[in-house]
N, CA, C and O of each residue as an XYZ file, in Angstrom:
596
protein
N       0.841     -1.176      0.000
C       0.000      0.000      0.000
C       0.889      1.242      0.000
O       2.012      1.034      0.459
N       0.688      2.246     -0.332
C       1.192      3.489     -0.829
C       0.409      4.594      0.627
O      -0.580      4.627      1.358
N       1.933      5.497      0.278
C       1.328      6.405      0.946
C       1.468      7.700      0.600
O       2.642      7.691      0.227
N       0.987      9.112      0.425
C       1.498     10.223      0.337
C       1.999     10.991      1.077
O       1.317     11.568      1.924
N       3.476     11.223      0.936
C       4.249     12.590      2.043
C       4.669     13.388      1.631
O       5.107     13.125      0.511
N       4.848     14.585      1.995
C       5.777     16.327      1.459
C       7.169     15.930      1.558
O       7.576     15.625      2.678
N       7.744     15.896      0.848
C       9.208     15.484      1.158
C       9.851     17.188      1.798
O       9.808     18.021      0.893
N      10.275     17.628      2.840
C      10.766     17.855      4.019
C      12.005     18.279      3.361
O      12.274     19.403      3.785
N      13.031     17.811      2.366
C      14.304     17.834      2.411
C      14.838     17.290      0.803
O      14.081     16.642      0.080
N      15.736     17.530      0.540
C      15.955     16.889     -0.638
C      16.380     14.985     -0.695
O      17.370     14.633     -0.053
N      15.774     14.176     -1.284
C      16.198     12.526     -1.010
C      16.916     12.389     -2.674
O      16.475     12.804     -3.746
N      17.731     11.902     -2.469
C      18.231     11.541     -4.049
C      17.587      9.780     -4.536
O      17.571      8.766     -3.839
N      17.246      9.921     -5.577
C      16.238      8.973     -5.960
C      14.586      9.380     -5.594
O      13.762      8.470     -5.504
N      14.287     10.447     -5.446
C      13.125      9.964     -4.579
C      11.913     11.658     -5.263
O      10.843     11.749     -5.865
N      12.913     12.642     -4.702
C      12.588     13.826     -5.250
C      13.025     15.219     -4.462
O      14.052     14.906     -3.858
N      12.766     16.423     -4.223
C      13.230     17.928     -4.343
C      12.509     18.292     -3.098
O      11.393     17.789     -3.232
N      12.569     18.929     -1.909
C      11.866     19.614     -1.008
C      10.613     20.366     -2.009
O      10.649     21.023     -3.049
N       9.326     19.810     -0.942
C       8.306     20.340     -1.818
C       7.559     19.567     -1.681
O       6.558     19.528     -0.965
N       8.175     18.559     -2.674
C       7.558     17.363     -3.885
C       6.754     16.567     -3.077
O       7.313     16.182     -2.050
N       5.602     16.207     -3.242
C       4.460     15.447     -3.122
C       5.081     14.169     -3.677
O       5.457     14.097     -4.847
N       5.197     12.992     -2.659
C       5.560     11.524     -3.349
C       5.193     10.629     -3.215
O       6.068     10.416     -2.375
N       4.381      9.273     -3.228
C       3.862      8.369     -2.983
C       4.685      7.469     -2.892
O       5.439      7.247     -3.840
N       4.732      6.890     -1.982
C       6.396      5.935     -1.119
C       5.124      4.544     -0.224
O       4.023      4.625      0.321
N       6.005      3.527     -0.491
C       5.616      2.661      0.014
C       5.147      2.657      1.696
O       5.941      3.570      1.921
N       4.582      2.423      2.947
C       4.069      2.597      3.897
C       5.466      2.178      4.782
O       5.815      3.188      5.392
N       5.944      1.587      4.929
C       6.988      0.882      5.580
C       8.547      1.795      5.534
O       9.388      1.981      6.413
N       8.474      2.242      4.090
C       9.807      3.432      3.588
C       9.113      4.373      4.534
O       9.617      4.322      5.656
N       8.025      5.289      4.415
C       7.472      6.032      4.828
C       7.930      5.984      6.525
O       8.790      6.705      7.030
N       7.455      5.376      6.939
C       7.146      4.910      8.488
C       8.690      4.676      9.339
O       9.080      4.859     10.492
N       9.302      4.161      8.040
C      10.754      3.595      9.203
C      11.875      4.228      8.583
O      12.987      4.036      9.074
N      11.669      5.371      6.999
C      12.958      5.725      7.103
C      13.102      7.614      7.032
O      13.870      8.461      7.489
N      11.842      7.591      6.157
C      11.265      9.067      5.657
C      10.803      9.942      7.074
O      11.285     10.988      7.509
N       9.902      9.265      7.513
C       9.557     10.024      8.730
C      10.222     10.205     10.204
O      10.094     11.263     10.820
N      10.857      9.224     10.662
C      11.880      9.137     11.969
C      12.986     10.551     11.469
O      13.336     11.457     12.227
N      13.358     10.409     10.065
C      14.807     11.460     10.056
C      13.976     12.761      9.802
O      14.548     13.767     10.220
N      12.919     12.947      9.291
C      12.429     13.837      9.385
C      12.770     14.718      7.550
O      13.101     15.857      7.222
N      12.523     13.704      6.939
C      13.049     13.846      5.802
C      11.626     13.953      5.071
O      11.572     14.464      3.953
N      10.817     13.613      5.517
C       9.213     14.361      4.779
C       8.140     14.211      6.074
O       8.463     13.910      7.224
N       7.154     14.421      5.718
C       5.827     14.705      6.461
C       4.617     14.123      5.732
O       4.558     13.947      4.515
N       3.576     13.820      6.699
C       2.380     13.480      5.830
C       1.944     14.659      5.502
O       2.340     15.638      6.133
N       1.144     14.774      4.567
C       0.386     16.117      3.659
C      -0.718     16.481      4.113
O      -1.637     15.798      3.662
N      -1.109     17.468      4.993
C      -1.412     18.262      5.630
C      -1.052     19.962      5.335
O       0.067     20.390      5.050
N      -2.148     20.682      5.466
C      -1.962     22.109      5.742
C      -1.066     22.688      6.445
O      -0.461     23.696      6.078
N      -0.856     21.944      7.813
C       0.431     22.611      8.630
C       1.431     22.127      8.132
O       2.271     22.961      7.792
N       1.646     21.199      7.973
C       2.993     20.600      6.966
C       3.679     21.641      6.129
O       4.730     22.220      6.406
N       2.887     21.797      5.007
C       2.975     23.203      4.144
C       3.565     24.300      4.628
O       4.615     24.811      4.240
N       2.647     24.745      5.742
C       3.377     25.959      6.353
C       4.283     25.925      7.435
O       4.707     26.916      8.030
N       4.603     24.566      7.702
C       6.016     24.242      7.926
C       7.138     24.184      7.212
O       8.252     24.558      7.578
N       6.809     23.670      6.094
C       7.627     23.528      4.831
C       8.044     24.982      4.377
O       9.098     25.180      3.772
N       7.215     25.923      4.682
C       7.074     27.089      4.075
C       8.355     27.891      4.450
O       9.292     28.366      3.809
N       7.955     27.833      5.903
C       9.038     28.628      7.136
C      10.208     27.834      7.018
O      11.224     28.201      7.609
N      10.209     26.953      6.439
C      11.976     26.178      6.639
C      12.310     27.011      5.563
O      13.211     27.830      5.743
N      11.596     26.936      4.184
C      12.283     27.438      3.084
C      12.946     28.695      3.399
O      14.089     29.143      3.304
N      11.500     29.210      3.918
C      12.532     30.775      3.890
C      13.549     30.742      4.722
O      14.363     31.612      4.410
N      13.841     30.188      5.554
C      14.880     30.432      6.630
C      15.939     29.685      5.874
O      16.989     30.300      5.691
N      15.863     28.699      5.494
C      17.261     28.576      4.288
C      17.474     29.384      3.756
O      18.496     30.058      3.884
N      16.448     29.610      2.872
C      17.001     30.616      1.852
C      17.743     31.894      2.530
O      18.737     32.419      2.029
N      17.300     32.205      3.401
C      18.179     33.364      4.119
C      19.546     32.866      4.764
O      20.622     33.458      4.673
N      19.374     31.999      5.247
C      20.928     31.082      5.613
C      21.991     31.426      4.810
O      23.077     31.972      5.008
N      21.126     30.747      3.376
C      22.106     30.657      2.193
C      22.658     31.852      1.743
O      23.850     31.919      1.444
N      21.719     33.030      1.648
C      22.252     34.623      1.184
C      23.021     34.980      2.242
O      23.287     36.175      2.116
N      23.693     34.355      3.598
C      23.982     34.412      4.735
C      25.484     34.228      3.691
O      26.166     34.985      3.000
N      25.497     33.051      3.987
C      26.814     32.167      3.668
C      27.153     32.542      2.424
O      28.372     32.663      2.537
N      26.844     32.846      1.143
C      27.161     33.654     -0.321
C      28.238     34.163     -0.157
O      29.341     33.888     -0.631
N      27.675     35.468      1.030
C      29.031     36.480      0.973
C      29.936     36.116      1.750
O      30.830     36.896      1.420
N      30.449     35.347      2.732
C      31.285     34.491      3.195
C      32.165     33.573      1.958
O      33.370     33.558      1.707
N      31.096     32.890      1.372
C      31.314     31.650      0.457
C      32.521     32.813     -1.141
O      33.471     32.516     -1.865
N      31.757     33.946     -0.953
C      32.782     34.517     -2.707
C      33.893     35.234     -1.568
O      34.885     34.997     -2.257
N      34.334     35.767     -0.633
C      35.108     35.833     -0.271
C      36.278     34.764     -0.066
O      37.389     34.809     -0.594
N      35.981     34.169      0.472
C      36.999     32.658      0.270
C      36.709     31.788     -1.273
O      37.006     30.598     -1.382
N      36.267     32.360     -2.085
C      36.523     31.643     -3.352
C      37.546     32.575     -4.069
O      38.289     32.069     -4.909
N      37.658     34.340     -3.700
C      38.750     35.032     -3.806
C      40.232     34.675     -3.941
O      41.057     34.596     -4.851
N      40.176     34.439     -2.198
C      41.317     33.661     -1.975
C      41.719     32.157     -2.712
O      42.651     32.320     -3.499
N      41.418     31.263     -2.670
C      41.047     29.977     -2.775
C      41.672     29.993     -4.879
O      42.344     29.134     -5.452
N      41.237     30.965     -5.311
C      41.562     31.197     -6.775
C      42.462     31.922     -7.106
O      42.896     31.966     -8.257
N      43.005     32.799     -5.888
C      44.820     33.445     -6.220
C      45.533     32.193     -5.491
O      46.739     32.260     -5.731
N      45.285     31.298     -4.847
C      46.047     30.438     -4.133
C      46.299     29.500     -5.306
O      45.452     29.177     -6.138
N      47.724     29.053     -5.266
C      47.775     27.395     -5.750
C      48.352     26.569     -5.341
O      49.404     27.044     -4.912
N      48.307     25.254     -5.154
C      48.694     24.517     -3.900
C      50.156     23.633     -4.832
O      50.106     23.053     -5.917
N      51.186     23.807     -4.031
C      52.223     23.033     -4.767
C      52.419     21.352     -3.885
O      52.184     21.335     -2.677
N      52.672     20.576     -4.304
C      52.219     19.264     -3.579
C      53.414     18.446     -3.897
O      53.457     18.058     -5.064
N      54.483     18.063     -3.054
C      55.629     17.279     -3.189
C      55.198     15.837     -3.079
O      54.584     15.381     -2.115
N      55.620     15.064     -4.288
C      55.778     13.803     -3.772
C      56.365     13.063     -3.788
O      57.313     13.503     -4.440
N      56.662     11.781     -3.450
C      57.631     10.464     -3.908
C      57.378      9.800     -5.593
O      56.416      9.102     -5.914
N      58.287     10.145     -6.334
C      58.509      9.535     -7.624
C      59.540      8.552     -8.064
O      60.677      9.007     -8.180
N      59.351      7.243     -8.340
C      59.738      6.112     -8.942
C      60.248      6.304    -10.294
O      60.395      7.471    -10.656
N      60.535      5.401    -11.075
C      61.186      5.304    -12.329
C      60.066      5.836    -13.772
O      58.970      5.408    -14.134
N      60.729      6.655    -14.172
C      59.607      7.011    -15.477
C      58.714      7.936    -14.741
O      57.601      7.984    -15.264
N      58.853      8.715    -13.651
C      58.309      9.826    -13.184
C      56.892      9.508    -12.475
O      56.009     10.335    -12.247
N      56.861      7.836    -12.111
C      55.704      7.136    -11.484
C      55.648      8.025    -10.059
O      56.467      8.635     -9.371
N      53.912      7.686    -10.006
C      54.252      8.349     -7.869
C      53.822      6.953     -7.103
O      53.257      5.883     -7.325
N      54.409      7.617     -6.156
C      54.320      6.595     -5.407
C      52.635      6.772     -4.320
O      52.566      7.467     -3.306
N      51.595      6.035     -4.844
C      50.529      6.644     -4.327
C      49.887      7.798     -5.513
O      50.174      7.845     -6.709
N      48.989      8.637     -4.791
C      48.207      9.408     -5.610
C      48.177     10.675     -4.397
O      48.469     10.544     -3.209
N      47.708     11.982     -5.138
C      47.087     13.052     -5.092
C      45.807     13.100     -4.455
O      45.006     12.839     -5.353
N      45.113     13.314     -3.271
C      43.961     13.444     -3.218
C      43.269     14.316     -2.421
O      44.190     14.850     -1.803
N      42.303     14.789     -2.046
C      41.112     15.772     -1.586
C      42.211     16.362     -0.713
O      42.869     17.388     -0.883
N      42.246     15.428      0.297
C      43.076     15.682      1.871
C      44.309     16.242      1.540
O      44.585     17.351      1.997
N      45.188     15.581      0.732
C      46.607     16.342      0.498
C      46.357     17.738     -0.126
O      47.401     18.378     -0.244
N      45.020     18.501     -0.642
C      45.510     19.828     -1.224
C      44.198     20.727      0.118
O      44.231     21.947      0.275
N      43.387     19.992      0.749
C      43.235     20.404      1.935
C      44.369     20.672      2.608
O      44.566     21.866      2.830
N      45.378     19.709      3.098
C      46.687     20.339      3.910
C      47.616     20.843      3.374
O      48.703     21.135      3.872
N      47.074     21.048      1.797
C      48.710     22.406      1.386
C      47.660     23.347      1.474
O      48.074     24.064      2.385
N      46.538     23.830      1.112
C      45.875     24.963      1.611
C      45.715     25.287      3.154
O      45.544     26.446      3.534
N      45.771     24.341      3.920
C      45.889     24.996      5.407
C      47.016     25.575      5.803
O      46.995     26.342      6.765
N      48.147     25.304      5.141
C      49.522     25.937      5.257
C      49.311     27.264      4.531
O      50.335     27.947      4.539
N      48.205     27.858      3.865
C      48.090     29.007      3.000
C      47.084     29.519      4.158
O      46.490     30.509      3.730
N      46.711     29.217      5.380
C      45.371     29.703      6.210
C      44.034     29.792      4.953
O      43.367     30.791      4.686
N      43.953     28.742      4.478
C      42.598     28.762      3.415
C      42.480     27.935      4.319
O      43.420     27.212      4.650
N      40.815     27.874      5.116
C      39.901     26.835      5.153
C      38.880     26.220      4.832
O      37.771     26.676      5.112
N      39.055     24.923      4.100
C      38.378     24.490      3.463
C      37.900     22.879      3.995
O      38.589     22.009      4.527
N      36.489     22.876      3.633
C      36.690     20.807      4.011
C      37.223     19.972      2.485
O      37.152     20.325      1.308
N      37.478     19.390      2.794
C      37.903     17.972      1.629
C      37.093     17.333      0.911
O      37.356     16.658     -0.085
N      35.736     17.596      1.563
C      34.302     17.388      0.304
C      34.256     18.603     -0.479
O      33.432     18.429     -1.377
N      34.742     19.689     -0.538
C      34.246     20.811     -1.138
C      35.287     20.381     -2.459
O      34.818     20.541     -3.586
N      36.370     19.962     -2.360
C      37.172     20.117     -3.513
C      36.980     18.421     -4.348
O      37.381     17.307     -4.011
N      36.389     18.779     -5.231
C      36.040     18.310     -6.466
C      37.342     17.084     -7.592
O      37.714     17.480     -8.697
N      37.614     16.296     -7.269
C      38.748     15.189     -8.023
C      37.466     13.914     -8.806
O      36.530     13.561     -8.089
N      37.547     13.498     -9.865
C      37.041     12.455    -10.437
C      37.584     11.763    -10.161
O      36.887     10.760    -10.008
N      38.922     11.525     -9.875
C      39.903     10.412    -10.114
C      41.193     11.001     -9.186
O      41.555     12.085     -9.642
N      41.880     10.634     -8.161
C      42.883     11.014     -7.742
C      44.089     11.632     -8.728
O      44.395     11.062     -9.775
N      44.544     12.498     -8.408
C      45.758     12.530     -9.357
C      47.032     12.125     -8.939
O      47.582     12.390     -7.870
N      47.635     11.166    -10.289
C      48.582     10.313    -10.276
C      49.721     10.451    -10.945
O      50.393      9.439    -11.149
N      50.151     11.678    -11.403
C      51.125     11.918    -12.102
C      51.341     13.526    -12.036
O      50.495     14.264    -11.530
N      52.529     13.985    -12.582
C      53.210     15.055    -12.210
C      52.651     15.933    -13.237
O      52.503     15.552    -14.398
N      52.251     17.434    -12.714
C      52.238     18.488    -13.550
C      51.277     19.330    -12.778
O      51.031     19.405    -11.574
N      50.718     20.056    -14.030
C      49.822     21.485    -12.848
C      48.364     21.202    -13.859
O      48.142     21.232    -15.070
N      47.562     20.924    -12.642
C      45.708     20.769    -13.018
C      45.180     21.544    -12.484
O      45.641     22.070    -11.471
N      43.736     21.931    -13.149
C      42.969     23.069    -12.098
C      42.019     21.822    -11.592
O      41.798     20.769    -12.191
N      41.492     22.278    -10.231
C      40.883     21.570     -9.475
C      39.665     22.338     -8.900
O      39.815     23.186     -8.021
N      38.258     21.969     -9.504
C      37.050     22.679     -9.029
C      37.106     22.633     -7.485
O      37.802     21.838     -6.853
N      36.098     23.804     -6.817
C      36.282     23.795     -5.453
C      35.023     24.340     -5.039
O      34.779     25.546     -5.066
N      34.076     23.289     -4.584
C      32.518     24.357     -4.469
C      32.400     24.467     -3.175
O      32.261     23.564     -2.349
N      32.488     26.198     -2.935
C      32.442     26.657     -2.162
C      31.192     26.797     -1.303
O      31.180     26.894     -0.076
N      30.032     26.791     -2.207
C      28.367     27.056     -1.768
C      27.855     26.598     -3.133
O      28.294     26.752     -4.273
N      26.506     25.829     -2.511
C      25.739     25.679     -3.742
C      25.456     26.118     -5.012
O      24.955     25.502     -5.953
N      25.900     27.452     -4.914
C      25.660     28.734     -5.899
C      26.986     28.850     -6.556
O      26.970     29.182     -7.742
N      28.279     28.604     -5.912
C      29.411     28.886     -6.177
C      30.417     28.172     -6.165
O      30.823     27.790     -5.068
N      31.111     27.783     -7.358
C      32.233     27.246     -7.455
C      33.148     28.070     -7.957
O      32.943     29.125     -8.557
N      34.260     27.516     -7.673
C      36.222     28.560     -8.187
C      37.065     27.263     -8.706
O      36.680     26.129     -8.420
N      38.047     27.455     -9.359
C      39.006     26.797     -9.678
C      40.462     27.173     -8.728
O      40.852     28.305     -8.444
N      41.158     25.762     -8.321
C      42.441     25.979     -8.528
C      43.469     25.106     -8.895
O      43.481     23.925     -9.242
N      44.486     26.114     -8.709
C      45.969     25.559     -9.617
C      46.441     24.977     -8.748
O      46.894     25.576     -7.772
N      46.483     23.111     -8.897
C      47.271     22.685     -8.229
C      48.709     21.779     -9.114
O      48.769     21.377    -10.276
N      49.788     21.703     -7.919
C      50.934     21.553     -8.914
C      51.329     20.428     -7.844
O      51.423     20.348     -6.619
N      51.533     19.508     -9.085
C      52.019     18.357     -8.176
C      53.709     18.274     -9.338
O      54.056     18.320    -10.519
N      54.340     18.108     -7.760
C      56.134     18.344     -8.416
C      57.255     17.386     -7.305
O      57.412     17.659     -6.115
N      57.865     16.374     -7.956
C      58.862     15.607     -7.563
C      59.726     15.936     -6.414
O      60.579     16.816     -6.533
N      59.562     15.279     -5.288
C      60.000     15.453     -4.127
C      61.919     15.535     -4.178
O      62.557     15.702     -3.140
């Protein structure tokens, strides 16, 4: 049996704060509703839903101007990254989130290690730009240089 709830929050697979969804009774009951990740559909719901929005949304115009100030910095910065190299200019290991998190903390940039953006670790020597999303709204690039210890 099916049920209808306001989804509360964004669920990936599922749908968008807002969204009206029909979810099985059991999803509903033991995973959606305990975290507080939707509501049954109701009038107060709504204007619960309502008052969260706006208060994000003001959060978020909160954090913007915080968020392009340190994307300032963050985009004159470039992180140089020493490593151990083997024969034929191999590394030993890879490049990743955390290592240009701790050459930017040596620059007083603070940043977390989810914000900066890698598909694939980097494994070889030279200079890449590396996306860095600062806020939902905002991403920067930087120059990182990975160079033979």
């Amino acid at each position: 049996m099916a049920t209808e709830v306001l989804l509360m929050a964004v669920v990936d697979g599922l749908g968008k704060e807002g969204d009206v969804v029909s979810v099985a009774d059991g999803y509903a009951r033991n995973y959606l509703l305990p975290r507080d990740l939707a509501a049954p559909v109701t009038e107060a719901t709504r204007r619960r839903l309502a008052k969260l929005q706006v208060e994000r949304e003001k959060e978020l115009a909160e954090t913007l101007s915080d968020a392009k100030a340190l994307a300032k910095k963050v985009s004159a910065a470039s992180c140089t990254i020493a490593v151990k190299v083997g024969e034929g200019e191999q590394l030993y290991g890879s490049v990743s989130e955390s290592d240009i998190v701790d050459s930017l903390k040596s620059q007083d940039i603070e940043i977390d290690r989810h914000q900066v953006v890698l598909s694939d670790p980097i494994k070889q020597l030279g200079a890449f730009d590396v996306a860095v999303n600062l806020h939902p709204q905002l991403e920067t690039t930087l120059k990182v240089w990975v160079v033979e210890e």
